[in-house]
mmCIF file as Biopython writes it, N, C-alpha, C and O atoms, coordinates in Angstrom:
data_model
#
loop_
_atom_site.group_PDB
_atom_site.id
_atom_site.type_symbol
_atom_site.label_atom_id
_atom_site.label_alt_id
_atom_site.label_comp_id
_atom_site.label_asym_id
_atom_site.label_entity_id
_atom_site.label_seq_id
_atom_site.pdbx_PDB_ins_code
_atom_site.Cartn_x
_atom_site.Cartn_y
_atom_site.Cartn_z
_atom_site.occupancy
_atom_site.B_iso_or_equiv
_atom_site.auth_seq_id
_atom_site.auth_asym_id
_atom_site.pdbx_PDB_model_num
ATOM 1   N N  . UNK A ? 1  ? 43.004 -201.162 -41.537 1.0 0.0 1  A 1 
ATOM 2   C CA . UNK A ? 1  ? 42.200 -200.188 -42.251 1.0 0.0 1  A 1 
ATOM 3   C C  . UNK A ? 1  ? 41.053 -199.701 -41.357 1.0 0.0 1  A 1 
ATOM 4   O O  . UNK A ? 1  ? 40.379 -200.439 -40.640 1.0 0.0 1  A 1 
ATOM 5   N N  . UNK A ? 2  ? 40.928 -198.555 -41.465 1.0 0.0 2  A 1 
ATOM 6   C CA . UNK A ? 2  ? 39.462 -197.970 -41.068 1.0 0.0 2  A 1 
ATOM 7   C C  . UNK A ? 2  ? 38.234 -198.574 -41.340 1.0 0.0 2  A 1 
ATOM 8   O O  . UNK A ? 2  ? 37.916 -198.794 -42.508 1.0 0.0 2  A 1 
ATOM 9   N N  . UNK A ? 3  ? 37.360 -198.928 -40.228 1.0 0.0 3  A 1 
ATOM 10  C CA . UNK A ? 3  ? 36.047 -199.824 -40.484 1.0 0.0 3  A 1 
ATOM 11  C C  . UNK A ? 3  ? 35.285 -198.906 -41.527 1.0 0.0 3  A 1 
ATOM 12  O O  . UNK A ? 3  ? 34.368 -199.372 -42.203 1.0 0.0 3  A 1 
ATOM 13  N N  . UNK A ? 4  ? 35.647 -197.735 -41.624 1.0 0.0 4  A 1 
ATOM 14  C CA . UNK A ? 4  ? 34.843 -196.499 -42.358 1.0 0.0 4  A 1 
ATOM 15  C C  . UNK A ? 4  ? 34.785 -196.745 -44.175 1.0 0.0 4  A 1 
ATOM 16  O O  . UNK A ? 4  ? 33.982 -196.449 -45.059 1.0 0.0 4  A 1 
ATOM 17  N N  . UNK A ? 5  ? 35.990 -197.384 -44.122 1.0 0.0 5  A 1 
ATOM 18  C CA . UNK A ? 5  ? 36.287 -198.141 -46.033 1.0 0.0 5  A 1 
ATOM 19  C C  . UNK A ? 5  ? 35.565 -199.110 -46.227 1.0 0.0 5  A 1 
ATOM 20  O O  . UNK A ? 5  ? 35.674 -199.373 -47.425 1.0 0.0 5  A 1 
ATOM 21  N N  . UNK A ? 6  ? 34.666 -200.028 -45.601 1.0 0.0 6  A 1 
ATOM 22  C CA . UNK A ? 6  ? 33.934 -201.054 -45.495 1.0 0.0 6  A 1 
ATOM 23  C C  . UNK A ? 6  ? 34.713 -202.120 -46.462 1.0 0.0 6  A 1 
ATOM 24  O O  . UNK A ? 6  ? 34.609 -201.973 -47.680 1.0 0.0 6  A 1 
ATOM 25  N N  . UNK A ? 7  ? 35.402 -203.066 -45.988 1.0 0.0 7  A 1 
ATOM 26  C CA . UNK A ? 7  ? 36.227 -203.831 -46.653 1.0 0.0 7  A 1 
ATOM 27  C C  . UNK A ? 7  ? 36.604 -203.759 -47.547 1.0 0.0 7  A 1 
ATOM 28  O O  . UNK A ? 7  ? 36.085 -204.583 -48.300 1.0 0.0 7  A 1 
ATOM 29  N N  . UNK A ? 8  ? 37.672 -202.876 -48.224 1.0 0.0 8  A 1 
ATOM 30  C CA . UNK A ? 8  ? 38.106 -202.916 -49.780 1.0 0.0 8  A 1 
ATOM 31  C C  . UNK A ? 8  ? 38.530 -204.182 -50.607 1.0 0.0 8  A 1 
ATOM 32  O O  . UNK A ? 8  ? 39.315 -204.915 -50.005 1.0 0.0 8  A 1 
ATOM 33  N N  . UNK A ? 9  ? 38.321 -204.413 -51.333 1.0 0.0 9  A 1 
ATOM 34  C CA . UNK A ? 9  ? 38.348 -205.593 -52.288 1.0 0.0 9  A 1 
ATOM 35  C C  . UNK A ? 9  ? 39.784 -205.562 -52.905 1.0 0.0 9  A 1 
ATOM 36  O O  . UNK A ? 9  ? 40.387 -206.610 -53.131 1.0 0.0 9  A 1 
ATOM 37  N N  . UNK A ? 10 ? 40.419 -204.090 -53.222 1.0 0.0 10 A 1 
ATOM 38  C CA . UNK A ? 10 ? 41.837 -204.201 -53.758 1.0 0.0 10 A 1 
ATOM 39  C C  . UNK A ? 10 ? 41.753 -202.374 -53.796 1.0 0.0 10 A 1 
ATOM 40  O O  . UNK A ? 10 ? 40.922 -201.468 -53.739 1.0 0.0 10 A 1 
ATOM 41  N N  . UNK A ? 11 ? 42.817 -202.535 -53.894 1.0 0.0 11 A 1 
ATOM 42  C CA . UNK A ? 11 ? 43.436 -200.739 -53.933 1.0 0.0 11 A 1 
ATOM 43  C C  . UNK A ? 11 ? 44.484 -200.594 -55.551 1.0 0.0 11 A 1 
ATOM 44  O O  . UNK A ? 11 ? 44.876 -201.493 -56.295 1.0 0.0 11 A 1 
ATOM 45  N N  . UNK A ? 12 ? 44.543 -200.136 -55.579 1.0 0.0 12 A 1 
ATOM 46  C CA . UNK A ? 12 ? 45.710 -199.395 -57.423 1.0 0.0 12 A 1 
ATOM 47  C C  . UNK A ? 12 ? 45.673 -197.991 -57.239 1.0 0.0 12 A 1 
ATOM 48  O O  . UNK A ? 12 ? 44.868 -197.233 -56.699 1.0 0.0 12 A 1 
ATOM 49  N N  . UNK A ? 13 ? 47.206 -197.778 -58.075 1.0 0.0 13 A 1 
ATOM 50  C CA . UNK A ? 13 ? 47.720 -196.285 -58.195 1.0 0.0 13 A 1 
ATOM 51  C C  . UNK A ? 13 ? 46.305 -195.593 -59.632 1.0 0.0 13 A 1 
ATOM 52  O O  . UNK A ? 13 ? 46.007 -196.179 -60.673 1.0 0.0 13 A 1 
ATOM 53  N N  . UNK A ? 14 ? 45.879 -194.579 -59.250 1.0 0.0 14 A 1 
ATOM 54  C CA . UNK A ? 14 ? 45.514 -194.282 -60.645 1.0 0.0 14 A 1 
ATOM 55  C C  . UNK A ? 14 ? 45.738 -192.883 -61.264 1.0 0.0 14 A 1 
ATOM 56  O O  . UNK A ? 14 ? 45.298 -192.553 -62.365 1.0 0.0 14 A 1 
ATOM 57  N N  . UNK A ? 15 ? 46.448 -192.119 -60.468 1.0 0.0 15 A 1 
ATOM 58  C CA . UNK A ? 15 ? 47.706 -190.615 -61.103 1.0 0.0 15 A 1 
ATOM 59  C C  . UNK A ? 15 ? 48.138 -190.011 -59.997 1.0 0.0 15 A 1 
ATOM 60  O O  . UNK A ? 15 ? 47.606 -189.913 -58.891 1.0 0.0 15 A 1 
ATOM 61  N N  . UNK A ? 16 ? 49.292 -189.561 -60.457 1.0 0.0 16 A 1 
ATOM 62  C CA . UNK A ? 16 ? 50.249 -189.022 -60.100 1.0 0.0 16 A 1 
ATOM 63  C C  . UNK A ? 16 ? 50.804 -187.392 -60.552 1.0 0.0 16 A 1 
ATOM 64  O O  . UNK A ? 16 ? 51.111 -187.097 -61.707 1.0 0.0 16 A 1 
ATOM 65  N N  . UNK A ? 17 ? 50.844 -186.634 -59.624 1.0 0.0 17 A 1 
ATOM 66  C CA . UNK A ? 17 ? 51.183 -185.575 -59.559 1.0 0.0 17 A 1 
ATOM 67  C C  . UNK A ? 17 ? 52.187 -184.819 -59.176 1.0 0.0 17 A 1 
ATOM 68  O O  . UNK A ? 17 ? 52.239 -185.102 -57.979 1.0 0.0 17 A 1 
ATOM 69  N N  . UNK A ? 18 ? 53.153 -183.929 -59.399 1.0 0.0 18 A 1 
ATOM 70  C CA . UNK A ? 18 ? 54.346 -183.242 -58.884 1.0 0.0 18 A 1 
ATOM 71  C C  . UNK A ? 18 ? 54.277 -181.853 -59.172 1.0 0.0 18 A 1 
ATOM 72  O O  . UNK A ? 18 ? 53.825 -181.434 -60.237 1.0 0.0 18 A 1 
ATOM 73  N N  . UNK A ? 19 ? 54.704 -181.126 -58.269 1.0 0.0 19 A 1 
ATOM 74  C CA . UNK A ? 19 ? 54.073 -179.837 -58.147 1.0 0.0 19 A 1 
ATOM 75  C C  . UNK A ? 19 ? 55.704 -179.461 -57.625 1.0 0.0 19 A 1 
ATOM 76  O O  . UNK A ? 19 ? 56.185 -180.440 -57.054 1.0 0.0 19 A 1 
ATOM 77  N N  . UNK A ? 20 ? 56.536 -178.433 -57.680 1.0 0.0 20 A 1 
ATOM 78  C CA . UNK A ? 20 ? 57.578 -177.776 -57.967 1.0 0.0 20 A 1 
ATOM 79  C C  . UNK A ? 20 ? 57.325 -176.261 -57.968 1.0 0.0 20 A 1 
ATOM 80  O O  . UNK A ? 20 ? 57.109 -175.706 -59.045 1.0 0.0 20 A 1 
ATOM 81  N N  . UNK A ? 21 ? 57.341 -175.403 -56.565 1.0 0.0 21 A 1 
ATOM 82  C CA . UNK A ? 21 ? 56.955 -174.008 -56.658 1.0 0.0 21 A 1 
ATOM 83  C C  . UNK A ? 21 ? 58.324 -173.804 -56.538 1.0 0.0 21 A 1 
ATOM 84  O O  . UNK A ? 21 ? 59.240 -174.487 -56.078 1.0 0.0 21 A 1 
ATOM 85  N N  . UNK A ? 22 ? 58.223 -172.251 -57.274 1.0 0.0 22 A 1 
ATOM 86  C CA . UNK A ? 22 ? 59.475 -171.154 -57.214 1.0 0.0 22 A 1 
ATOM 87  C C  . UNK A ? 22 ? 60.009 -171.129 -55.815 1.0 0.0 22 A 1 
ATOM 88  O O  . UNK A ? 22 ? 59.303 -170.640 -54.933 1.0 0.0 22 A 1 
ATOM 89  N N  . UNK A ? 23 ? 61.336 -171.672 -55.495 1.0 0.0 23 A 1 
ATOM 90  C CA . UNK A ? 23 ? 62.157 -171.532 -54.524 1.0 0.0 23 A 1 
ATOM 91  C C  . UNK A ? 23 ? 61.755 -172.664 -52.831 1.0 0.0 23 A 1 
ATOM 92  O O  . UNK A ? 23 ? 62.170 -172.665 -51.672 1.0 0.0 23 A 1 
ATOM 93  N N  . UNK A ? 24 ? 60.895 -173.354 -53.517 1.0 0.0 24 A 1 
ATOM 94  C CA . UNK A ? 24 ? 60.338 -174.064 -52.574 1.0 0.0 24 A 1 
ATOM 95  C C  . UNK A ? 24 ? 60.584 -175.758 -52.606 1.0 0.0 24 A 1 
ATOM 96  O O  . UNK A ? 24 ? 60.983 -176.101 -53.719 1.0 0.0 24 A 1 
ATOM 97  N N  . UNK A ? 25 ? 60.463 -176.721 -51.795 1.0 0.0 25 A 1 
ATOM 98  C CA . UNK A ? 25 ? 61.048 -178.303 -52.291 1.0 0.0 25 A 1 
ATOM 99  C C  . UNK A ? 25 ? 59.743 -179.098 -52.747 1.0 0.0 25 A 1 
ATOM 100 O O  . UNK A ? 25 ? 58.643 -178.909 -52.228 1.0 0.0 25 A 1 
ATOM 101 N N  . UNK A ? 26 ? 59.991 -180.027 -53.794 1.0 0.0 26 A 1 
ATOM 102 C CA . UNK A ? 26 ? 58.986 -180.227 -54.415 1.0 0.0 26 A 1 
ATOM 103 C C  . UNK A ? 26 ? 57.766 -181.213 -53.944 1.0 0.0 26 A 1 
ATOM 104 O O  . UNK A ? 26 ? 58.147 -181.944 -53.029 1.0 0.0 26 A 1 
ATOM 105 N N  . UNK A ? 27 ? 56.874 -181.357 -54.189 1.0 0.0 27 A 1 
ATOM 106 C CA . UNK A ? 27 ? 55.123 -181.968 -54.062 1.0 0.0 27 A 1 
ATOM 107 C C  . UNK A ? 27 ? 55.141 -182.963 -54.397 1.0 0.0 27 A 1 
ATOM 108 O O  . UNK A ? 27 ? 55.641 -183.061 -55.518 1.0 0.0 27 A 1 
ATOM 109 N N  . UNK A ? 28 ? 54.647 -184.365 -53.732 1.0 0.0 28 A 1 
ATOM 110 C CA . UNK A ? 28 ? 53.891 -184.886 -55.135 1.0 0.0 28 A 1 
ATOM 111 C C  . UNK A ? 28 ? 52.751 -185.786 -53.827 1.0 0.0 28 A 1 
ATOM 112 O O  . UNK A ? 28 ? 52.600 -186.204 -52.679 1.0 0.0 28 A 1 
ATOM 113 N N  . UNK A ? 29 ? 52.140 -185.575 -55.391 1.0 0.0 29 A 1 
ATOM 114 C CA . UNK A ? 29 ? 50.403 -186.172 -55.017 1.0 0.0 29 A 1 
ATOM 115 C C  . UNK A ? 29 ? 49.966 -187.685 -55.789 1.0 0.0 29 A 1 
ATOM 116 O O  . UNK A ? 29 ? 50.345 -187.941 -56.932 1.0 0.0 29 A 1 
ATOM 117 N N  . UNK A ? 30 ? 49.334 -188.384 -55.182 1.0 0.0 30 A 1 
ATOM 118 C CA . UNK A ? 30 ? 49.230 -189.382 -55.479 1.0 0.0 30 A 1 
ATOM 119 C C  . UNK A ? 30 ? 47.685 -189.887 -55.062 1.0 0.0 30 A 1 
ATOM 120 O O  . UNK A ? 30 ? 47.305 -190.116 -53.914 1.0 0.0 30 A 1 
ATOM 121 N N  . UNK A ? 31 ? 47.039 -189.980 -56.063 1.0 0.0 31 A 1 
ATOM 122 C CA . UNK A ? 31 ? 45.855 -190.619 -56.066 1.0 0.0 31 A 1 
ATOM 123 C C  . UNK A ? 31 ? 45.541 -192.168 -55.911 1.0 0.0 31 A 1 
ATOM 124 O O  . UNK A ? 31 ? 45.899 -192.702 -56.961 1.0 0.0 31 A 1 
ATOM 125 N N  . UNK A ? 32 ? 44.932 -193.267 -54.887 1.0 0.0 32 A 1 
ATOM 126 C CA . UNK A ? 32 ? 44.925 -194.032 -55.070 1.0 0.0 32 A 1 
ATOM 127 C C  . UNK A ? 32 ? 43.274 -194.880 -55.107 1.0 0.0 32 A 1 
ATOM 128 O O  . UNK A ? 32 ? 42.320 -194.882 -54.329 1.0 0.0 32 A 1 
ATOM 129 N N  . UNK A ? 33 ? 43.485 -195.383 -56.106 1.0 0.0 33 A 1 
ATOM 130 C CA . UNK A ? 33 ? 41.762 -195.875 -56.134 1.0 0.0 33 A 1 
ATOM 131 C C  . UNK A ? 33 ? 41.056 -197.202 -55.125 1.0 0.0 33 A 1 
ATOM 132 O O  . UNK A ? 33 ? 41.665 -198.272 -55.118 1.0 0.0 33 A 1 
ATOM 133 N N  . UNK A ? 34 ? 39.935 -197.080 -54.407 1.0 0.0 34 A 1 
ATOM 134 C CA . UNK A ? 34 ? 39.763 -198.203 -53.696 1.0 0.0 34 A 1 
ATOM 135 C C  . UNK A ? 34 ? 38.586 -198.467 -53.802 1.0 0.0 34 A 1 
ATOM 136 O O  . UNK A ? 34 ? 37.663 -197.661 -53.687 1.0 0.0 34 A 1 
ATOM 137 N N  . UNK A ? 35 ? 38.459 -200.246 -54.154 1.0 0.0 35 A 1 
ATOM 138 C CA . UNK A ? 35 ? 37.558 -200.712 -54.672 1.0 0.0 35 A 1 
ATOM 139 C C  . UNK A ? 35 ? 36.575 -201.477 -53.512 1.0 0.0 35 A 1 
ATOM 140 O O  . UNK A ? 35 ? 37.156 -202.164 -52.672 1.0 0.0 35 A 1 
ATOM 141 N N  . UNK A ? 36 ? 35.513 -201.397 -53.471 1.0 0.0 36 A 1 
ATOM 142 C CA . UNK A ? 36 ? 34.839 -202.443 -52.533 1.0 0.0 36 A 1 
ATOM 143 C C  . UNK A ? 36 ? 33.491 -202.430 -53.219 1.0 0.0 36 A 1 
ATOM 144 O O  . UNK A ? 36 ? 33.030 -201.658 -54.060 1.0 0.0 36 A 1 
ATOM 145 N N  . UNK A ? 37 ? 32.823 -203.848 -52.433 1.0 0.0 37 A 1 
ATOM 146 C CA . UNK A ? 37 ? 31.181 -204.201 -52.865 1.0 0.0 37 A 1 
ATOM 147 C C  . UNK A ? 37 ? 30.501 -202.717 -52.397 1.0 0.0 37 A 1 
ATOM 148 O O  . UNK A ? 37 ? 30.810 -202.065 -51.399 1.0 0.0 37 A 1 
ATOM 149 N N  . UNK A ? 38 ? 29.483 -202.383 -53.420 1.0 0.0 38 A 1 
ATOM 150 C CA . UNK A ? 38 ? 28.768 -201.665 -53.065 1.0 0.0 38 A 1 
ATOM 151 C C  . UNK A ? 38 ? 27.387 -201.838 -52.968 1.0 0.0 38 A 1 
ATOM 152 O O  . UNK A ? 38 ? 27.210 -202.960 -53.443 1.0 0.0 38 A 1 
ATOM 153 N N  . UNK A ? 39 ? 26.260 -201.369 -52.619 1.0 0.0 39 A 1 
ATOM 154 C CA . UNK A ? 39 ? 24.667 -201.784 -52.831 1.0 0.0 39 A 1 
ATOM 155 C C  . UNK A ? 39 ? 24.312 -201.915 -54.029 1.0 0.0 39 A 1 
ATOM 156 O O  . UNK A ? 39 ? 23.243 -202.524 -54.007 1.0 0.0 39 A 1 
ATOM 157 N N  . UNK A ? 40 ? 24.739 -201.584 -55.523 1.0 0.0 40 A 1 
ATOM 158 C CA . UNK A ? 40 ? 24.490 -201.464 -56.421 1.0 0.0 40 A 1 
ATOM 159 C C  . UNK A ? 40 ? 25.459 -202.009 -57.569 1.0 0.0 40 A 1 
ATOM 160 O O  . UNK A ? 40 ? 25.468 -201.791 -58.781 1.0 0.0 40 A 1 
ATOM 161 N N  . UNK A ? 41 ? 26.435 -202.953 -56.584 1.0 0.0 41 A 1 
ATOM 162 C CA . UNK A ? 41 ? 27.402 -203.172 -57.487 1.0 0.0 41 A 1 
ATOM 163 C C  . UNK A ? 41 ? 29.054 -202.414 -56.593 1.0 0.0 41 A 1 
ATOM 164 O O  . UNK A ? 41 ? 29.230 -201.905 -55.486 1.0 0.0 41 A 1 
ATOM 165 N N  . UNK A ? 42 ? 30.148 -202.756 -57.993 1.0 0.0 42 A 1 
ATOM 166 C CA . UNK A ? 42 ? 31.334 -202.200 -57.600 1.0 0.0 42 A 1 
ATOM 167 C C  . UNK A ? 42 ? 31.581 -200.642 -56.915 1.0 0.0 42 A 1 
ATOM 168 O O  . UNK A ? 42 ? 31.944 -199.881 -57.812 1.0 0.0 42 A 1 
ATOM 169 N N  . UNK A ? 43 ? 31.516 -200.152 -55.977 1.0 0.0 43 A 1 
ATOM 170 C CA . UNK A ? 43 ? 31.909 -199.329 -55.811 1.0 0.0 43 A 1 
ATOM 171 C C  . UNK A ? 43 ? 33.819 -198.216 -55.800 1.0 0.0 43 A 1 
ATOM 172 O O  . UNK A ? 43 ? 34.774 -198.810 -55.301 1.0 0.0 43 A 1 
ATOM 173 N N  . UNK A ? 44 ? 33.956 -197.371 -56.128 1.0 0.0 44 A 1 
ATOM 174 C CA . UNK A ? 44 ? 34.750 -196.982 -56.678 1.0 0.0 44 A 1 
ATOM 175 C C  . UNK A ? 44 ? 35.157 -195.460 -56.042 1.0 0.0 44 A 1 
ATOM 176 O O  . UNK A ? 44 ? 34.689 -194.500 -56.654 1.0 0.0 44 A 1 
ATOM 177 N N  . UNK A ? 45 ? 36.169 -195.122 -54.609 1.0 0.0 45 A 1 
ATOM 178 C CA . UNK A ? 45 ? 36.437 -193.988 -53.941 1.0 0.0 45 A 1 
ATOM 179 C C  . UNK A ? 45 ? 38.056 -193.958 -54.259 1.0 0.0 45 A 1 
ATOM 180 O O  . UNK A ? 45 ? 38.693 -194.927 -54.671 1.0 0.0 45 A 1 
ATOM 181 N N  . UNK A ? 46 ? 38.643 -192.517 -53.957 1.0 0.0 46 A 1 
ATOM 182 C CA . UNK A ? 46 ? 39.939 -192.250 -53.619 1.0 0.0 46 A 1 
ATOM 183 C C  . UNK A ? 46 ? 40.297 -191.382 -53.028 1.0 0.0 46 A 1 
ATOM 184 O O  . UNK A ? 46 ? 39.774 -190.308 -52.734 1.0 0.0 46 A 1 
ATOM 185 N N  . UNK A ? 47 ? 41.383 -191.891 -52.785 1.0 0.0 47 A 1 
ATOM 186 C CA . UNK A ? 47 ? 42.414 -191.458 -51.311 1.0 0.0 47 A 1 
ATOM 187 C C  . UNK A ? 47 ? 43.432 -190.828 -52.013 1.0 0.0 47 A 1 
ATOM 188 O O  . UNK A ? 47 ? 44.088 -191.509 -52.802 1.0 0.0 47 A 1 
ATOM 189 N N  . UNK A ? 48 ? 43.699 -189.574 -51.859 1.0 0.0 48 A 1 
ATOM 190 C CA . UNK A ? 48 ? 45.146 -188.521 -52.115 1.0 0.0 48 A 1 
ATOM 191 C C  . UNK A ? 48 ? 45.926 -188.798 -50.707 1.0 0.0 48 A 1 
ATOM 192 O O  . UNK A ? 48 ? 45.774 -188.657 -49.493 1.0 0.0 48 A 1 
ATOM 193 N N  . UNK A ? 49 ? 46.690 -189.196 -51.494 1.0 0.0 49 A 1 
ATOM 194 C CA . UNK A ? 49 ? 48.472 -189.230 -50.652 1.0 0.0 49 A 1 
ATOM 195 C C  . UNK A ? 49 ? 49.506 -188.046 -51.053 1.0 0.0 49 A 1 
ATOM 196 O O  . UNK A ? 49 ? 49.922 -187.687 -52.154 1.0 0.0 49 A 1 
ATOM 197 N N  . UNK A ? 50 ? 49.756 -187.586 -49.765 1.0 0.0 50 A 1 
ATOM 198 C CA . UNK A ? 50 ? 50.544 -186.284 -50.433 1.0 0.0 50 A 1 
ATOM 199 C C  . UNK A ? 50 ? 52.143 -185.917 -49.505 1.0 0.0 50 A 1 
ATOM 200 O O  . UNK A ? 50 ? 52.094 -185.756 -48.286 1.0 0.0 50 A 1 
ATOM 201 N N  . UNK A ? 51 ? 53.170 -185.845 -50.093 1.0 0.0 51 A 1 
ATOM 202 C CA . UNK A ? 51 ? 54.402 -186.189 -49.363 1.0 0.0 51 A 1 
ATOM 203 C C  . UNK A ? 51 ? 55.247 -185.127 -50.227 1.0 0.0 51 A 1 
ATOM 204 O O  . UNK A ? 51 ? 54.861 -184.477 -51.199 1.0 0.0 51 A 1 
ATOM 205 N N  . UNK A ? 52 ? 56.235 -185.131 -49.739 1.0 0.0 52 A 1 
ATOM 206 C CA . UNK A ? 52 ? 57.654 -184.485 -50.384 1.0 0.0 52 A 1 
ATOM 207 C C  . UNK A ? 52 ? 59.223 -185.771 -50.320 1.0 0.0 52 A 1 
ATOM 208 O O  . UNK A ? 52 ? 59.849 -186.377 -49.450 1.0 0.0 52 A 1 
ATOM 209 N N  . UNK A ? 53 ? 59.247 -185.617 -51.879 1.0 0.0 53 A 1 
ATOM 210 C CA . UNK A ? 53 ? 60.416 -186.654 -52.000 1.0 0.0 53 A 1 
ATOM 211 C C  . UNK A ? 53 ? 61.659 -186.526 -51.061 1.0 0.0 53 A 1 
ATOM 212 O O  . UNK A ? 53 ? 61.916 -185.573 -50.326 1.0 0.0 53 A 1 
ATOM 213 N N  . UNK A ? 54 ? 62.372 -187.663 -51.228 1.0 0.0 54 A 1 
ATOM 214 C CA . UNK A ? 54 ? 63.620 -187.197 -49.931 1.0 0.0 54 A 1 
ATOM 215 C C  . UNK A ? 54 ? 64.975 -187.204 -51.272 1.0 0.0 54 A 1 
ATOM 216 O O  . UNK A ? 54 ? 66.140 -186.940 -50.973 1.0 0.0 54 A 1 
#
């Protein structure tokens, strides 16, 4: 992992997206949540993952 995430504590899926344009192969997006200590407590960022199914 990137030193830039400052140690994540755990990662989870938290939505999912599919996107399907006219004449084109389809999307999908995927949000994933990542948890680490923060100064104030739990902190809480996410990462979009974005691909085309095979």
């Amino acid at each position: 992992m990137p030193g830039s995430r400052n140690c994540p504590t755990s990662y989870s899926l938290s939505e999912s997206y599919e996107l399907t344009p006219a004449g084109k192969p389809a999307v999908i997006v995927v949000l994933v949540q990542r948890f680490s200590q923060g100064f104030e407590g739990r902190d809480r960022r996410f990462l979009a993952v974005a691909g085309q199914p095979r």
